[in-house]
C-alpha positions as CSV (number, residue, x, y, z in Angstrom):
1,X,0.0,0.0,0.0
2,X,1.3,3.2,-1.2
3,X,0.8,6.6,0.8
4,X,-0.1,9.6,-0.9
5,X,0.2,13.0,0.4
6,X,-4.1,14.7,0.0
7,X,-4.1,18.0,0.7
8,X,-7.9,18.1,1.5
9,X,-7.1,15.5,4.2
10,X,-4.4,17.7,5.6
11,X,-6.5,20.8,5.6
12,X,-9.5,19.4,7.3
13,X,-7.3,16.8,9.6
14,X,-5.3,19.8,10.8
15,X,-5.3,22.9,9.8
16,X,-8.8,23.7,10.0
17,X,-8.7,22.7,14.0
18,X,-5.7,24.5,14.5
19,X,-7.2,27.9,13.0
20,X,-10.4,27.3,15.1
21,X,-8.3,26.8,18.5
22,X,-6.0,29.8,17.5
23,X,-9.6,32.0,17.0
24,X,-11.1,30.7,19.9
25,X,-7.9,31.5,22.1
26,X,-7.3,35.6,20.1
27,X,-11.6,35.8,20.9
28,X,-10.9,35.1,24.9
29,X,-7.9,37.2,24.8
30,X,-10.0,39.9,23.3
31,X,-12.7,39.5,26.0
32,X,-10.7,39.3,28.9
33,X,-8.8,42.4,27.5
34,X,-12.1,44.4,27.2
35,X,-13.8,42.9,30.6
36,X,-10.2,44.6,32.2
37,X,-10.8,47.3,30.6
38,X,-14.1,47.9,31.1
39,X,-13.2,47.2,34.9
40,X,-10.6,49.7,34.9
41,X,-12.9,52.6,33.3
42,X,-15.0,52.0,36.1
43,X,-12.7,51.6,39.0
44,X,-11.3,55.4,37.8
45,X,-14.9,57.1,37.5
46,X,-15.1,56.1,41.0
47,X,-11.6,57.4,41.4
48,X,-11.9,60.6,40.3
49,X,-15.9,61.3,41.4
50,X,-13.9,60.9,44.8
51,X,-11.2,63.5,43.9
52,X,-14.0,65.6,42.3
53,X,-15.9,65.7,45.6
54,X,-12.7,66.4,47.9
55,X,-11.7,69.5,45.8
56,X,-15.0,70.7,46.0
57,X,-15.1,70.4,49.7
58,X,-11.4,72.0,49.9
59,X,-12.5,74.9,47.9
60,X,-15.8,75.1,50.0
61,X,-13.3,75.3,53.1
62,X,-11.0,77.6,51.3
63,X,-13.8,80.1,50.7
64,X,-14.6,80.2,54.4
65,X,-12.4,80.0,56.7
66,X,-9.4,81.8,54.4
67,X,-8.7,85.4,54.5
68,X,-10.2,87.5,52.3
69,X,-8.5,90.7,50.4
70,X,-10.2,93.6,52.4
71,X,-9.0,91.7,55.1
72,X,-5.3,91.3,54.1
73,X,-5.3,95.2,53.3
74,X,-6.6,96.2,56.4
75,X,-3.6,94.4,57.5
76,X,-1.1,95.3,55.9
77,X,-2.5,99.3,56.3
78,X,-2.1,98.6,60.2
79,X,1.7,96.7,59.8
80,X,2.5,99.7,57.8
81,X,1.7,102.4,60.4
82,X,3.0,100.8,63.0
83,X,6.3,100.2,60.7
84,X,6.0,103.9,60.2
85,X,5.6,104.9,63.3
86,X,9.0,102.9,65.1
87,X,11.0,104.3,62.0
88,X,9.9,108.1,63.4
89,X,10.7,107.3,66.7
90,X,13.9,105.5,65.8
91,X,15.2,108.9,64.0
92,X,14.0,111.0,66.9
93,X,16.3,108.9,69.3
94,X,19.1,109.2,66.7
95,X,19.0,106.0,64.8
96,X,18.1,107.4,61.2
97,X,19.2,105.6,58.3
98,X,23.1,106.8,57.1
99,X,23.6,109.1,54.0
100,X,24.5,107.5,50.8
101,X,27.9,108.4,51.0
102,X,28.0,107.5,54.7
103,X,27.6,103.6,54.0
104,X,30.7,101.1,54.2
């Protein structure tokens, strides 16, 4: 008995079940690729609805309990008076600033 190489044999002995076990195994690889995924998209939306939530609250607490510019001027106006005021009684006790010429 004599063997003969058939080509439709071949094809549908092996190559036709290797092709359908290579696409089943790229389909499951795309799957699990897009069920992580999908996991993923929705472990960050919960993520950053978090982060979302906290920045609003800082900016809440920001708005509140930070100093506002009327506030900081009034400030500074008094610092600046009361600067004013030790530099004139500073040069009345004889502590004025040198003359140009009189530094080292």
């Amino acid at each position: 008995m004599t063997w003969t190489f058939d080509p439709i044999w071949w094809i549908t002995a092996v190559e036709l079940p290797a092709l359908a076990g290579l696409f089943v195994l790229i389909w499951r690889a795309r799957r699990d690729a897009q069920d992580a995924l999908d996991r993923l998209a929705h472990r960050l939306d919960g993520a950053n609805s978090g982060t979302r939530d906290q920045l609003a609250a800082f900016k809440v607490d920001v708005a509140t309990t930070y100093a506002s510019i009327p506030a900081l001027r009034e400030s500074e106006g008094r610092l600046t008076a009361h600067l004013v005021r030790i530099e004139k009684k500073l040069d009345s006790l004889g502590f004025g600033r040198p003359a140009l010429g009189d530094r080292p």
